[in-house]
N, C-alpha and C positions, 0 to 999 in steps of 0.2 A: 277520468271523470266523464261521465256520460254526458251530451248533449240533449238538452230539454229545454223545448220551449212553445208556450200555448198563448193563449186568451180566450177568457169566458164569461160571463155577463151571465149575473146572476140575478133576471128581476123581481123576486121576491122580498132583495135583499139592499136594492139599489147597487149592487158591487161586480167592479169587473176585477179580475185579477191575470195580470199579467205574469207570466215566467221566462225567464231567459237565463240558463243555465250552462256550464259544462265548457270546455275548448270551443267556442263556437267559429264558424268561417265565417266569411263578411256573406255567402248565399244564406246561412243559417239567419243570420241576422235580417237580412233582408226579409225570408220568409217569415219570421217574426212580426217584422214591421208590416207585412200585406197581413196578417192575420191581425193583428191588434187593429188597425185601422180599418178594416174587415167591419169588425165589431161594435167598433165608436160608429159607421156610417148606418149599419143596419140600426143601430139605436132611433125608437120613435122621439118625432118633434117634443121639444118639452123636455124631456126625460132630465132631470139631477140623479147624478153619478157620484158614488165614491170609487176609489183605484188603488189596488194593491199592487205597486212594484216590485215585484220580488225577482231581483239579482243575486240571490243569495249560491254561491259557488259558481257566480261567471268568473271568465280565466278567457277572453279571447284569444284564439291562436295565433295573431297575427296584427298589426297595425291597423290594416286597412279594415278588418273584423272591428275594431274595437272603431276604429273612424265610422262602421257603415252603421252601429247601435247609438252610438253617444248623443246623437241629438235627437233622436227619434221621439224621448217623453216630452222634453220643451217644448217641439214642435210642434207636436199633435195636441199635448193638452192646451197648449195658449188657443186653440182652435176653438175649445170646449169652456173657455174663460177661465184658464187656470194658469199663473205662473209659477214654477219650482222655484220655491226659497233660494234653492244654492245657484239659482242665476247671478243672485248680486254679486257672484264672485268675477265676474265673467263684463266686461265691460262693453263688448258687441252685442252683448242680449239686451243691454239698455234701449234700444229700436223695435224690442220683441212687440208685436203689437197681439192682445191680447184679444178674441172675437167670442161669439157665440153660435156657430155652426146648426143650425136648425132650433135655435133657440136649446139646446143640452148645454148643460154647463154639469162640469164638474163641481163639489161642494168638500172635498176632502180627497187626501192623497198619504199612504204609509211608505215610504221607499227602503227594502232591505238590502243589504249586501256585508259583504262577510267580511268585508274591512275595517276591523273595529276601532282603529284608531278615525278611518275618515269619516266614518260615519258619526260617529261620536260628535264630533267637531261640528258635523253639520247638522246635528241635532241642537246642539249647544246655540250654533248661530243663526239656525235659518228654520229650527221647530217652531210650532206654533199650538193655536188649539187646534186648528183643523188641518195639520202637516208636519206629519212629524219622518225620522228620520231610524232607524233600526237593524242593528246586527243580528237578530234574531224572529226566523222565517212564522214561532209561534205565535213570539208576541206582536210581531206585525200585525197578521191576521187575527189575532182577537183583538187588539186597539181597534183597526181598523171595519169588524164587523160589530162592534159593539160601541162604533161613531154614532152618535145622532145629528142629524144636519141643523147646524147653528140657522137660524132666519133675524135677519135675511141672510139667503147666500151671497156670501163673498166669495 
């Protein structure tokens, strides 16, 4: 399984789409995370965001890989005024504190991965109208570019 992984920011569309894919090493990871946050800072003041997370065939190669991605989306979006649903799982993220970094906030989030049992589940408990959760990289991305942003943003 090949290693792939981008972010892109599409402003036509208000949508960025993240990838992170394949065996990845905790450096792969890493550069992932300089490039997604890359992205979000070059983003102008103001700007409402929707975000495609697509994990779909990640397989980290190692602990310390899978430790260097895992918090990377919580982190960065509570930045943009977004908390992930499946935080409630998580009892140390109750302290997350939620901001808006040049006044961007995020307004929507699809997150994919190939684990269809967990994802299921977190679909079940922690979707929403404007977050939902997805085994499948198609229907992520057409939910997710055919979101129109609820007002007000939440």
């Amino acid at each position: 399984m090949q290693v792939e992984f981008y972010t892109k920011w599409e402003k036509d569309s208000n949508l960025i789409t993240t990838r992170l894919s394949g065996a990845i090493t905790e450096a792969d990871a890493i550069e992932w995370e300089k490039d997604l946050t890359q992205v979000l800072q070059a983003l102008p003041e103001g700007t409402k965001f929707k975000i495609f997370v697509n994990f779909f065939e990640l397989n980290p190669s190692s602990v310390s890989a899978h430790k260097a991605y895992r918090n990377v989306m919580p982190l960065l979006l509570s930045e943009y005024g977004w908390r992930i649903g499946y935080l409630d799982l998580f009892e140390e993220a109750n302290g997350l504190k939620i901001t808006s970094n040049k006044d961007i906030q995020c307004y929507a989030a699809v997150h994919c991965h190939h684990d269809s049992y967990k994802i299921q589940e977190y679909e079940k408990r922690f979707g929403k109208d404007n977050e939902h959760f997805y085994d499948d990289p198609i229907v992520s991305e057409e939910w997710i570019r055919n979101f129109q942003m609820l007002d007000p943003v939440r």
